[in-house]
PyMOL Python script that loads the backbone (N, CA, C, O; Angstrom):
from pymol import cmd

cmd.read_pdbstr("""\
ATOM      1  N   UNK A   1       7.182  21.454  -6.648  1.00  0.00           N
ATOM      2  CA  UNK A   1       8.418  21.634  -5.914  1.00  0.00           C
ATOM      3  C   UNK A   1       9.223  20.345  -6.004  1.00  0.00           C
ATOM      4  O   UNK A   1       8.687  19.240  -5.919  1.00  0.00           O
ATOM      5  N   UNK A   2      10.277  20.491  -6.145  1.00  0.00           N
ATOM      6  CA  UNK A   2      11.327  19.559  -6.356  1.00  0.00           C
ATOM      7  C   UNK A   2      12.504  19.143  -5.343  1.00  0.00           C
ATOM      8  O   UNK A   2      13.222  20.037  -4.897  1.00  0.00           O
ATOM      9  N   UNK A   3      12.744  17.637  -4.925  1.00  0.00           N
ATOM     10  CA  UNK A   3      13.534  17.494  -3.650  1.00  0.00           C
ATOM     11  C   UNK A   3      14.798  17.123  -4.325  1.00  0.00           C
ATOM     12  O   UNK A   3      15.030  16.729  -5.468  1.00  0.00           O
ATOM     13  N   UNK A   4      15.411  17.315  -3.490  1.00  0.00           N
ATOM     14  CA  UNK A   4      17.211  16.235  -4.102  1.00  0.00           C
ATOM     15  C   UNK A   4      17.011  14.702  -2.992  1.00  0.00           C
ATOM     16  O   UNK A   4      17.954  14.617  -2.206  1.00  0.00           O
ATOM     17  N   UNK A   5      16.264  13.887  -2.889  1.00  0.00           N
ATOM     18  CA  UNK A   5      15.987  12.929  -1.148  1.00  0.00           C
ATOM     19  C   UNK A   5      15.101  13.766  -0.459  1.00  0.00           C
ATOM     20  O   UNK A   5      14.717  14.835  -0.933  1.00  0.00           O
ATOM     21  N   UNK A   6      14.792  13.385   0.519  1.00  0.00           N
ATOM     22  CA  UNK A   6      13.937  13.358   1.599  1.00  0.00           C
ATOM     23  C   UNK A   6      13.913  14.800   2.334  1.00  0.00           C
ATOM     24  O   UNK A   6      14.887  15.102   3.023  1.00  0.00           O
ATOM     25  N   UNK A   7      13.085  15.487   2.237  1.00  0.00           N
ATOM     26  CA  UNK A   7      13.061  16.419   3.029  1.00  0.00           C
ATOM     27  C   UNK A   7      13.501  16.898   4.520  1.00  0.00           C
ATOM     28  O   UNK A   7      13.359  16.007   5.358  1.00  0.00           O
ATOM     29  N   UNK A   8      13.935  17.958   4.944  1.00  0.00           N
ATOM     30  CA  UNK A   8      14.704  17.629   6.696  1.00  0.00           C
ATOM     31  C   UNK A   8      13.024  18.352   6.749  1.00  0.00           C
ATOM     32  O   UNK A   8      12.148  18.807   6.013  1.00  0.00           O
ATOM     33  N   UNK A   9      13.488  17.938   8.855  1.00  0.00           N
ATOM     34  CA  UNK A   9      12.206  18.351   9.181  1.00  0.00           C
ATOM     35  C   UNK A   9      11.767  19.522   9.096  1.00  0.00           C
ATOM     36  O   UNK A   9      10.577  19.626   9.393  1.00  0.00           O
ATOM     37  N   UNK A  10      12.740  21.256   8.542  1.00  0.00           N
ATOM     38  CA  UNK A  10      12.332  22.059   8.719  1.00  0.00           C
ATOM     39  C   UNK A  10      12.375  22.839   7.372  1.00  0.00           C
ATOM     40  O   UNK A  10      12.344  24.059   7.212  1.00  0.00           O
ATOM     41  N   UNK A  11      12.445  21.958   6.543  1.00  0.00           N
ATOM     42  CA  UNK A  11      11.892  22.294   4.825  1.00  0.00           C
ATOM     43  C   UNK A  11      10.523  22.678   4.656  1.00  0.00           C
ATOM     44  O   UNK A  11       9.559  21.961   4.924  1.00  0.00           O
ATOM     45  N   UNK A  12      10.467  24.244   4.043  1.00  0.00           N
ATOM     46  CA  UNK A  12       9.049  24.208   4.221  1.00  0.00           C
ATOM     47  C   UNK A  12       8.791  25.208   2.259  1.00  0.00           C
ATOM     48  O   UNK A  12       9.589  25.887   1.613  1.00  0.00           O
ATOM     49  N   UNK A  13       7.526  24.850   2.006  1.00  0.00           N
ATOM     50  CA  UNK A  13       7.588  25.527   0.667  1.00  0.00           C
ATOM     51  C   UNK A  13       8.035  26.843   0.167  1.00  0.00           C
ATOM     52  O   UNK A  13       7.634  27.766   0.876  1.00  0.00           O
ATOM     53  N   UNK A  14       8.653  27.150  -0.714  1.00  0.00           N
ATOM     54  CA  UNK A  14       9.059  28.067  -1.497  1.00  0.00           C
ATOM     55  C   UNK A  14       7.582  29.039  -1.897  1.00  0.00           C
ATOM     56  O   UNK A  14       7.663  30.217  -2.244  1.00  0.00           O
ATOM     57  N   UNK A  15       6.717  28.542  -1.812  1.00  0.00           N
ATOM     58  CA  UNK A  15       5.346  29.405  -2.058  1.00  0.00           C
ATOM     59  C   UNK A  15       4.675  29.560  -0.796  1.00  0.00           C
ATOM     60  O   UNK A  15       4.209  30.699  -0.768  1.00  0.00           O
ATOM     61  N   UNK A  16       4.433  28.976   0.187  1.00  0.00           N
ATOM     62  CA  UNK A  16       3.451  29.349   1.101  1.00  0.00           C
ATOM     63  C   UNK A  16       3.694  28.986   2.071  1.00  0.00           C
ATOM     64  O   UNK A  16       2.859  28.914   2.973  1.00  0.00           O
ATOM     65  N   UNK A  17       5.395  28.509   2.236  1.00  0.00           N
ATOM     66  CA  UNK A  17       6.031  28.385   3.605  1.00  0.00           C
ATOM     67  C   UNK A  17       5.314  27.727   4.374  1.00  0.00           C
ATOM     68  O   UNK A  17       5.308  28.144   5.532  1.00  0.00           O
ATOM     69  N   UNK A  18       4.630  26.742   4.133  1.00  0.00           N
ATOM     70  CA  UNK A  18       4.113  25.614   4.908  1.00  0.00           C
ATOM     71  C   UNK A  18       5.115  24.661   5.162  1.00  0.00           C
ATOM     72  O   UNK A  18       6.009  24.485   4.334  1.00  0.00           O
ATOM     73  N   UNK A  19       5.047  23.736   6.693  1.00  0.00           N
ATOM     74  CA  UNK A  19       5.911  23.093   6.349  1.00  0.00           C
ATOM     75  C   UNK A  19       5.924  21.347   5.294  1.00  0.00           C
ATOM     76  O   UNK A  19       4.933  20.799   4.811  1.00  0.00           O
ATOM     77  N   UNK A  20       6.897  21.026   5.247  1.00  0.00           N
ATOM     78  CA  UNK A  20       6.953  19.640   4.198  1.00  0.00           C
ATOM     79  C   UNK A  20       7.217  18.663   4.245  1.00  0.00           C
ATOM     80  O   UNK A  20       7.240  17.894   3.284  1.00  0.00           O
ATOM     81  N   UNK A  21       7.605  18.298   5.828  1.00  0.00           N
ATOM     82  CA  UNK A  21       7.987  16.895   6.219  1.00  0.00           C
ATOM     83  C   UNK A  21       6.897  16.870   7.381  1.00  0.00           C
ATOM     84  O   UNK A  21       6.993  16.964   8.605  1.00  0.00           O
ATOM     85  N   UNK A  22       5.883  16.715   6.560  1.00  0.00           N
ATOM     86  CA  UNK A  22       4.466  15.918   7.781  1.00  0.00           C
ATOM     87  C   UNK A  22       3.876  15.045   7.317  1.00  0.00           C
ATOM     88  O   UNK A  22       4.213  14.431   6.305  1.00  0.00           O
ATOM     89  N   UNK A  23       2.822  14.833   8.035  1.00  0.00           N
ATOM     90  CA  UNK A  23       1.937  13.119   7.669  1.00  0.00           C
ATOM     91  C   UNK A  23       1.036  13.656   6.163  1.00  0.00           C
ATOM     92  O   UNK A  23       1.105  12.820   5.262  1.00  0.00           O
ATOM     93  N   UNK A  24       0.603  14.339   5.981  1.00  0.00           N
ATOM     94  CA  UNK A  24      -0.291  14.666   5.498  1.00  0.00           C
ATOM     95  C   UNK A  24       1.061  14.766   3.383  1.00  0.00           C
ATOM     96  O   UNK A  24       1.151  14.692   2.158  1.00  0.00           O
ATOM     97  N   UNK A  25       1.377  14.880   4.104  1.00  0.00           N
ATOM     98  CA  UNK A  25       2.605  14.922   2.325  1.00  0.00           C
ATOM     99  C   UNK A  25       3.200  13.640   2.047  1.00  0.00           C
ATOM    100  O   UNK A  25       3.644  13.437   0.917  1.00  0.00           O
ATOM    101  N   UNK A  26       3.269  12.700   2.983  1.00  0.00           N
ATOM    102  CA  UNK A  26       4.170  11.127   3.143  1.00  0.00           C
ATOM    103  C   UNK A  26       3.303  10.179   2.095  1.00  0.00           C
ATOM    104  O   UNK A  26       2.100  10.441   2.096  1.00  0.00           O
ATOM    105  N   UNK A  27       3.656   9.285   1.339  1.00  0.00           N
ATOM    106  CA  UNK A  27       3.238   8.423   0.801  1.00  0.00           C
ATOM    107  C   UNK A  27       1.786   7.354   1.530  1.00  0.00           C
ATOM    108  O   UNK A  27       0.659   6.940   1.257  1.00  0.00           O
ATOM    109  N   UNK A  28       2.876   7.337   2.637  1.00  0.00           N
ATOM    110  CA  UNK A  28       1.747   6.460   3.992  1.00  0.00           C
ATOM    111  C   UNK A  28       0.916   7.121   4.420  1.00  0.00           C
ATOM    112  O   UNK A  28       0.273   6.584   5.322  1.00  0.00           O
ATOM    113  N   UNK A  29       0.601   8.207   4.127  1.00  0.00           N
ATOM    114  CA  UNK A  29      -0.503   8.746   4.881  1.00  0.00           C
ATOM    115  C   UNK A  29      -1.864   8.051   4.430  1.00  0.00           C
ATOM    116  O   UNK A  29      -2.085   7.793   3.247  1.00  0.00           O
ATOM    117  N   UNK A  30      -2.642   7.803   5.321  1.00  0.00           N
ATOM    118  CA  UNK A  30      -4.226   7.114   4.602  1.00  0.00           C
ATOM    119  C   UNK A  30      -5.006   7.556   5.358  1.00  0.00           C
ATOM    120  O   UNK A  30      -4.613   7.076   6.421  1.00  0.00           O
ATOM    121  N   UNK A  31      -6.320   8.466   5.697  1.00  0.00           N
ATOM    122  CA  UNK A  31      -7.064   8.869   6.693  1.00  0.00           C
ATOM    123  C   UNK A  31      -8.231   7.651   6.533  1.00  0.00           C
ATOM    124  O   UNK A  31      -9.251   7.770   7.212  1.00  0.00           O
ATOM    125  N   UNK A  32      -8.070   6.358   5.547  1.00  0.00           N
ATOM    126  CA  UNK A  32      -8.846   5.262   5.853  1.00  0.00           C
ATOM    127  C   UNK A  32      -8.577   4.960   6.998  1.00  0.00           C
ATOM    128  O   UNK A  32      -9.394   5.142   7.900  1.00  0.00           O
ATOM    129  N   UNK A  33      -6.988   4.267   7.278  1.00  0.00           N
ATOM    130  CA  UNK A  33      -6.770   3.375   7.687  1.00  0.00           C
ATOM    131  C   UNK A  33      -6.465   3.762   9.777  1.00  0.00           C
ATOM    132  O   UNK A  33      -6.373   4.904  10.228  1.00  0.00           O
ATOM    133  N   UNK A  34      -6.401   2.833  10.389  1.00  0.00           N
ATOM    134  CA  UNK A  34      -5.737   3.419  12.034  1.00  0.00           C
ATOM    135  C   UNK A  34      -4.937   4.268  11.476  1.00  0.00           C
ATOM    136  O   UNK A  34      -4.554   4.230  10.307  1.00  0.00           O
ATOM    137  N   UNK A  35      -4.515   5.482  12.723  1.00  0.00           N
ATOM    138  CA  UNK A  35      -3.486   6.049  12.808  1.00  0.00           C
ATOM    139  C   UNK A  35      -3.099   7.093  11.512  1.00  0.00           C
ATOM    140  O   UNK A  35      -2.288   8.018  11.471  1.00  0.00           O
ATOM    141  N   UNK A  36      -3.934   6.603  10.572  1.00  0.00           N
ATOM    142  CA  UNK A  36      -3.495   7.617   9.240  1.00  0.00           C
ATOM    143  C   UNK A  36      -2.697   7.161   8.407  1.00  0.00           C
ATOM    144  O   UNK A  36      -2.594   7.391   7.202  1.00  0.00           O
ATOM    145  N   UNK A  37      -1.818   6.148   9.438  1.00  0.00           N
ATOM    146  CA  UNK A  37      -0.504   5.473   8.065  1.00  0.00           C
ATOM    147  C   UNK A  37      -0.697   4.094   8.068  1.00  0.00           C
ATOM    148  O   UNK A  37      -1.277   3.356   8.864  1.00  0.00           O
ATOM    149  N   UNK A  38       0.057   3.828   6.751  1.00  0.00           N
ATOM    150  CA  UNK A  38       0.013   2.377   6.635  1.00  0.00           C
ATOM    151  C   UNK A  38       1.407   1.829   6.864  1.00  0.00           C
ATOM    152  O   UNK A  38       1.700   0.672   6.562  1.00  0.00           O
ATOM    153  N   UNK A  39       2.230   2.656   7.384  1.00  0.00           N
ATOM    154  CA  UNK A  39       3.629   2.381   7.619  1.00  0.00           C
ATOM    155  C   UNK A  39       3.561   1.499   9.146  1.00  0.00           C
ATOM    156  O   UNK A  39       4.232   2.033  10.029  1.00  0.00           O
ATOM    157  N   UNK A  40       3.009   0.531   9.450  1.00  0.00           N
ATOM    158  CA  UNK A  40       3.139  -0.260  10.951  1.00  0.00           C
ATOM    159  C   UNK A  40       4.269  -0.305  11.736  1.00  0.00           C
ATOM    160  O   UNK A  40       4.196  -1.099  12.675  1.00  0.00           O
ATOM    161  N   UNK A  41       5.454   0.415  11.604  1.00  0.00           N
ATOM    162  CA  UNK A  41       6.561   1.045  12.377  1.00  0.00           C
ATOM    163  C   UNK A  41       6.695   1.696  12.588  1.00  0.00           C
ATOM    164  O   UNK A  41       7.606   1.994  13.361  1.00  0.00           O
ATOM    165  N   UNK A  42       5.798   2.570  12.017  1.00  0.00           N
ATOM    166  CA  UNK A  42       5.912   4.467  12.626  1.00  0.00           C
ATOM    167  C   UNK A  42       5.268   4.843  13.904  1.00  0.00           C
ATOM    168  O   UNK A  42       4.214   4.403  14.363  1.00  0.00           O
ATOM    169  N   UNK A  43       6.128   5.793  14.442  1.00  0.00           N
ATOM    170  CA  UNK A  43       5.374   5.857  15.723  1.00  0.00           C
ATOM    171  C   UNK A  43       4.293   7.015  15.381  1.00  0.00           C
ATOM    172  O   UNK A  43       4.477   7.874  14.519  1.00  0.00           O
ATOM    173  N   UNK A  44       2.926   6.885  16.339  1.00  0.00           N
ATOM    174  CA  UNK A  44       2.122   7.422  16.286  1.00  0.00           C
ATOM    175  C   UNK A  44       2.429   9.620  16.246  1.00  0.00           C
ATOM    176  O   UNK A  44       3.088  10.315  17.019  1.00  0.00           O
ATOM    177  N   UNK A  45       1.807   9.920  15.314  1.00  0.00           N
ATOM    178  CA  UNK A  45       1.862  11.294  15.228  1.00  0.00           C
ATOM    179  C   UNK A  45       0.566  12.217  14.891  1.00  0.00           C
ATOM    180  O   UNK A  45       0.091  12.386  13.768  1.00  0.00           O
ATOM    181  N   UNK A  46       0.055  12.831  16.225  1.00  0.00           N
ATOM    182  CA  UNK A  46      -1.441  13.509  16.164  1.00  0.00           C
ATOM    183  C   UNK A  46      -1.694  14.754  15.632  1.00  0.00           C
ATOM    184  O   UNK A  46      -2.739  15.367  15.850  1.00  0.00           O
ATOM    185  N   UNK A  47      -0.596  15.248  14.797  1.00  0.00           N
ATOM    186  CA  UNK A  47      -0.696  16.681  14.444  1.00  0.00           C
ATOM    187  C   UNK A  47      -0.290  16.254  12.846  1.00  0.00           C
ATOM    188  O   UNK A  47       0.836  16.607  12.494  1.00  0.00           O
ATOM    189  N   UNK A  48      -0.969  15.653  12.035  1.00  0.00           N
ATOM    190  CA  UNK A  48      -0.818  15.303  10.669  1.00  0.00           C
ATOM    191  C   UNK A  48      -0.123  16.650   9.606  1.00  0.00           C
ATOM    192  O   UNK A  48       0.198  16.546   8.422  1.00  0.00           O
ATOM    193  N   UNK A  49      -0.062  17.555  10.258  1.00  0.00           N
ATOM    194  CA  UNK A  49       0.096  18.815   9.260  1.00  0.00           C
ATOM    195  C   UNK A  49       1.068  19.493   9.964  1.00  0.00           C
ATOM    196  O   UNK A  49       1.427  20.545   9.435  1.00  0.00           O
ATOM    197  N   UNK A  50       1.736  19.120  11.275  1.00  0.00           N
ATOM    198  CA  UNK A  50       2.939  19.476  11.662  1.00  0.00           C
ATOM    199  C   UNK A  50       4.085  19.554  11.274  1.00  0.00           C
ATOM    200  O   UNK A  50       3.865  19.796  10.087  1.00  0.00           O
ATOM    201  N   UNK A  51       5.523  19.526  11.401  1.00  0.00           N
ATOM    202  CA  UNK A  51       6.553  18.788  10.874  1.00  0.00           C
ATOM    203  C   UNK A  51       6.720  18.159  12.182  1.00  0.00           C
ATOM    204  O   UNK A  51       6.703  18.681  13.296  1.00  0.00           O
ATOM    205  N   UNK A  52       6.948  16.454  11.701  1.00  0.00           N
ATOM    206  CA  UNK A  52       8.095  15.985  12.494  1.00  0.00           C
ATOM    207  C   UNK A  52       8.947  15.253  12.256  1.00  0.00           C
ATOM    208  O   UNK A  52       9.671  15.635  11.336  1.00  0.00           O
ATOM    209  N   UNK A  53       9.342  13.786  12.951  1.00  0.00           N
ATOM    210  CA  UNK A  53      10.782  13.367  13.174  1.00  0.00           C
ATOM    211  C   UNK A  53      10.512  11.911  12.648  1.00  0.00           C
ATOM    212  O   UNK A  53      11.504  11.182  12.679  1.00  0.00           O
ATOM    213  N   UNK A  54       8.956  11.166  12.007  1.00  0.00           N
ATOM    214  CA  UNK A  54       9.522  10.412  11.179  1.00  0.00           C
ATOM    215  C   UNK A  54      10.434   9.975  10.138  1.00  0.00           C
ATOM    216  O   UNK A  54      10.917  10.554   9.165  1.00  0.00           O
ATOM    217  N   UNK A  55      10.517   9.054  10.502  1.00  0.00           N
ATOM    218  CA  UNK A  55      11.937   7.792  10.068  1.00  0.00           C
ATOM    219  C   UNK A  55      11.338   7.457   8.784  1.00  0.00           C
ATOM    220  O   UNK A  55      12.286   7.347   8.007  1.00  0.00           O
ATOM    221  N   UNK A  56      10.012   7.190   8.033  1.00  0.00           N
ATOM    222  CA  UNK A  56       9.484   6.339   7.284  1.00  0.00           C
ATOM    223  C   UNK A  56       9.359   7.173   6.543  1.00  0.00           C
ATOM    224  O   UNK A  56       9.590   6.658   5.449  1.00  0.00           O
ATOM    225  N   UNK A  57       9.035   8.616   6.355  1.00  0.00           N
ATOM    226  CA  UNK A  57       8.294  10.063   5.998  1.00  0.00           C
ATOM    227  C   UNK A  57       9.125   9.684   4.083  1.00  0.00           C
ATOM    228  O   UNK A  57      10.320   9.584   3.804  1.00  0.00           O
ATOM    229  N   UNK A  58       8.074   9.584   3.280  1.00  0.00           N
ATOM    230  CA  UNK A  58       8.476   9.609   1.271  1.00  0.00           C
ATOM    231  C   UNK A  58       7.209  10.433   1.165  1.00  0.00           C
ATOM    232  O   UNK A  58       6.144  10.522   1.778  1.00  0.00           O
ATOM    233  N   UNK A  59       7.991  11.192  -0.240  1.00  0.00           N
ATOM    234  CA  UNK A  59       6.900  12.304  -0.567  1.00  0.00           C
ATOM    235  C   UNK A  59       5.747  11.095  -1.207  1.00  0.00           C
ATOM    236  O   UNK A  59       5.886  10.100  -1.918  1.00  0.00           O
ATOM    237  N   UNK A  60       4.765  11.649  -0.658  1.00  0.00           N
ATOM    238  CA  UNK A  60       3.616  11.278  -1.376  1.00  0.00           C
ATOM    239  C   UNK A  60       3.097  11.883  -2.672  1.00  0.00           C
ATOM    240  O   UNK A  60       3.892  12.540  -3.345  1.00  0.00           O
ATOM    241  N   UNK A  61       1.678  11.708  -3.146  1.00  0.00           N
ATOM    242  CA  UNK A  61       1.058  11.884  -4.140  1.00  0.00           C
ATOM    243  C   UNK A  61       0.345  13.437  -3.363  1.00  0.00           C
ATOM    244  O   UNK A  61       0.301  14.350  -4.188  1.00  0.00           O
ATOM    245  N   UNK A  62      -0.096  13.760  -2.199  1.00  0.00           N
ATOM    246  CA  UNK A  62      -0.094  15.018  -1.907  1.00  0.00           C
ATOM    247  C   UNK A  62       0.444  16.177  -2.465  1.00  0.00           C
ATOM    248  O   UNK A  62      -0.126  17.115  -3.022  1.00  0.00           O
ATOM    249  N   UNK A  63       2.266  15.868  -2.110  1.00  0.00           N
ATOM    250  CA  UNK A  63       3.514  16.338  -2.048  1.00  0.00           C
ATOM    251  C   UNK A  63       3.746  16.679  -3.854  1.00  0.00           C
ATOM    252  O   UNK A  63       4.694  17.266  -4.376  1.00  0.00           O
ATOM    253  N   UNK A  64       2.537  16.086  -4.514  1.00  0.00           N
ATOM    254  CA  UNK A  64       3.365  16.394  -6.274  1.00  0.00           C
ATOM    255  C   UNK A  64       4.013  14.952  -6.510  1.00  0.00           C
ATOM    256  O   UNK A  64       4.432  15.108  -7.657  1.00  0.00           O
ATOM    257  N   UNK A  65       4.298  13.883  -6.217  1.00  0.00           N
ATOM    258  CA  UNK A  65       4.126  12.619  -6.807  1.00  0.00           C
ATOM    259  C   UNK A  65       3.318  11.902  -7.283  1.00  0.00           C
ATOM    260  O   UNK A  65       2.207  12.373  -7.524  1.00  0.00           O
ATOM    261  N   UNK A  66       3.580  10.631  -7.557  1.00  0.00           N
ATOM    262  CA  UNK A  66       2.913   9.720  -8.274  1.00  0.00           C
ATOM    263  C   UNK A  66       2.184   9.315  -7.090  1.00  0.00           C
ATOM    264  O   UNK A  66       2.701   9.421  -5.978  1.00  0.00           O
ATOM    265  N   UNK A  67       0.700   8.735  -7.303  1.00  0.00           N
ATOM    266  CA  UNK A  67       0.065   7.783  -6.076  1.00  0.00           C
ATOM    267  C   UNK A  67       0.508   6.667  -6.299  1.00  0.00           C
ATOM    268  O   UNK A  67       1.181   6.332  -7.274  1.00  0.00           O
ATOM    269  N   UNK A  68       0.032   5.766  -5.077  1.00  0.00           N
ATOM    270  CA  UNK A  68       0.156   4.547  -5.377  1.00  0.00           C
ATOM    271  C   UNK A  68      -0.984   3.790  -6.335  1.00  0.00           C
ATOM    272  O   UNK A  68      -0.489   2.933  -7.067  1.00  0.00           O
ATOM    273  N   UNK A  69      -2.310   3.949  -6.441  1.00  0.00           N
ATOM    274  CA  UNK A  69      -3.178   3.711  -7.414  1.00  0.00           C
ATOM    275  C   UNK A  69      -2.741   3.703  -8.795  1.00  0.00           C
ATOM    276  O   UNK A  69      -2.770   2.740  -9.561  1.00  0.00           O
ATOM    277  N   UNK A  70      -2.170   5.346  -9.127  1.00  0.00           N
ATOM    278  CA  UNK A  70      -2.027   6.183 -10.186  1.00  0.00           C
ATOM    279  C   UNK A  70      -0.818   4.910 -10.790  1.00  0.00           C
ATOM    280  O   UNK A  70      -0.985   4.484 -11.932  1.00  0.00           O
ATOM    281  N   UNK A  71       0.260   4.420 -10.014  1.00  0.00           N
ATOM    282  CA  UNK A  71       1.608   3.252 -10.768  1.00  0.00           C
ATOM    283  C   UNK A  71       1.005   2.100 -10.882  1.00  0.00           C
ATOM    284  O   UNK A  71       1.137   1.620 -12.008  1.00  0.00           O
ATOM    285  N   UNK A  72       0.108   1.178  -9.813  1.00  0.00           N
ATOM    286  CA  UNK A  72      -0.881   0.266 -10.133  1.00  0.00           C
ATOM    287  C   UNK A  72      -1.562   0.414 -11.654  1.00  0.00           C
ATOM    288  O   UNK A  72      -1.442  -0.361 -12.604  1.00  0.00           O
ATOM    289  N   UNK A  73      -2.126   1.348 -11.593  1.00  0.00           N
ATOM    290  CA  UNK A  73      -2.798   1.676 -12.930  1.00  0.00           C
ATOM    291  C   UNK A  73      -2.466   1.353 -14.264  1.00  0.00           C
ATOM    292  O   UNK A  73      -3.058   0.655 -15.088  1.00  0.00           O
ATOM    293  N   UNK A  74      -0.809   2.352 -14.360  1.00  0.00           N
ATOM    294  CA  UNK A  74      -0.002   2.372 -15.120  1.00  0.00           C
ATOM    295  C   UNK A  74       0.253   0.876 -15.491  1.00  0.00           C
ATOM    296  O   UNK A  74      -0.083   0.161 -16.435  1.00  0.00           O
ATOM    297  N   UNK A  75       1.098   0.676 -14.184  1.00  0.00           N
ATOM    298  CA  UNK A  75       1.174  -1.075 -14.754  1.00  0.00           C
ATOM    299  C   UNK A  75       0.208  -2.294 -15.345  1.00  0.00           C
ATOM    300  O   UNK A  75       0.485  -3.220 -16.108  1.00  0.00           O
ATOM    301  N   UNK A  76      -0.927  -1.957 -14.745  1.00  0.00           N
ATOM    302  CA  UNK A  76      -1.712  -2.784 -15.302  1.00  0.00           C
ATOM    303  C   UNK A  76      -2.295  -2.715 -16.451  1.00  0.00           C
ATOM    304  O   UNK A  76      -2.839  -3.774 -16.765  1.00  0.00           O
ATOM    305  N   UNK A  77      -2.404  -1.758 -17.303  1.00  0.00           N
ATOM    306  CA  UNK A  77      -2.331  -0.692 -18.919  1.00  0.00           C
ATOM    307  C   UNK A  77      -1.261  -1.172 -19.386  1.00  0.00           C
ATOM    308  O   UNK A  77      -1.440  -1.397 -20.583  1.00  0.00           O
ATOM    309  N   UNK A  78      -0.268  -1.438 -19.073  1.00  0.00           N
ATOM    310  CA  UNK A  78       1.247  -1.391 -19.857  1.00  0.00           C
ATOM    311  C   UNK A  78       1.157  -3.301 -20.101  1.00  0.00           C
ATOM    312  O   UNK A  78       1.340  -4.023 -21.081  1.00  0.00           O
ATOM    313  N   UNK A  79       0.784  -3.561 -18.664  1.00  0.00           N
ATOM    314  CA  UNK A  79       0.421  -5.455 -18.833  1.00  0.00           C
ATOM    315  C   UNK A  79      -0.484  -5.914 -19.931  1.00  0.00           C
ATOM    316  O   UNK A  79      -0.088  -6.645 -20.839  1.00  0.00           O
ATOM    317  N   UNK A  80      -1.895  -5.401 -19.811  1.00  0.00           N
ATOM    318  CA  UNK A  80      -2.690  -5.696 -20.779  1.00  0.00           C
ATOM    319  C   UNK A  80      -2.823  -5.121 -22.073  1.00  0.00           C
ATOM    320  O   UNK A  80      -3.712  -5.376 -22.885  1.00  0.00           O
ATOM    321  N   UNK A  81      -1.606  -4.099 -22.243  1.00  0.00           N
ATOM    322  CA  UNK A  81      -1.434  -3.140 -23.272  1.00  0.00           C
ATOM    323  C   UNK A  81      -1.335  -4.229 -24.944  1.00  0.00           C
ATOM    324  O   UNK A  81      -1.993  -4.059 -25.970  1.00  0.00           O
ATOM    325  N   UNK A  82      -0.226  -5.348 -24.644  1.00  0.00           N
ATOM    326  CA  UNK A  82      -0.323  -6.378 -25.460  1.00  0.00           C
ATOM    327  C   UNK A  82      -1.772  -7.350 -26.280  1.00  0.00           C
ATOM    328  O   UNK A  82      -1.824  -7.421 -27.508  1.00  0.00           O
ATOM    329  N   UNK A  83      -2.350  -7.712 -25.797  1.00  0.00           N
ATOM    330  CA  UNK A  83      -3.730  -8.465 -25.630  1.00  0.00           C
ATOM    331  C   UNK A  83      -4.644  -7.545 -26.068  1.00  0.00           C
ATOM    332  O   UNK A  83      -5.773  -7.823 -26.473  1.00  0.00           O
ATOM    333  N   UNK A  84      -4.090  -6.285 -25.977  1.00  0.00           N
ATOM    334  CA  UNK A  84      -5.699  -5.352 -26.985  1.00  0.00           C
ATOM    335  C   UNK A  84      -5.459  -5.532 -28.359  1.00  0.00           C
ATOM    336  O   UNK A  84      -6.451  -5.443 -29.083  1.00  0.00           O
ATOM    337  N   UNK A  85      -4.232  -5.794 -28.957  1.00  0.00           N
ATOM    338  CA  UNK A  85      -4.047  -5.963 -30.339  1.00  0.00           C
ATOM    339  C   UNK A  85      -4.654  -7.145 -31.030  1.00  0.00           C
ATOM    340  O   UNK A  85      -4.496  -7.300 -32.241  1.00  0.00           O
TER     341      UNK A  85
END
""", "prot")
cmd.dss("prot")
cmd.show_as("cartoon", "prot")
cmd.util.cbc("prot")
cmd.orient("prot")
């Protein structure tokens, strides 16, 4: 599924009408870390699969993006890509 920006809070999928602006689709989401996010300005939200009214909310790697690992990766392949020759 494809966005034009940021999803509103009551965007929900074209296939299974779930909704698409929750914790669980956001970039920040981490079920390592406190709280689930790594966003330290967000206010706390206990229903991870809800929609709500975060401010911070980017599609994640859930959502059909890139992870953050997955561009780390990339870059560091593309860095040492030189030096294998």
């Amino acid at each position: 599924m494809e966005f034009s920006g940021v999803p509103g809070r009551r965007d929900e999928c074209e296939k299974c009408r779930a909704d698409v602006h929750v914790c669980r689709n956001c970039k920040h989401y981490d079920p390592k870390i406190y709280n689930e996010c790594r966003e330290t300005q967000a206010d706390r939200v206990q229903e991870k699969e809800r929609s709500n009214f975060c401010d911070y909310f980017e599609i994640g790697s859930a959502a059909g993006g890139v992870s953050e690992r997955e561009k780390q990766r990339a870059a560091a392949e593309a860095l040492f890509k030189n030096f294998k020759k």
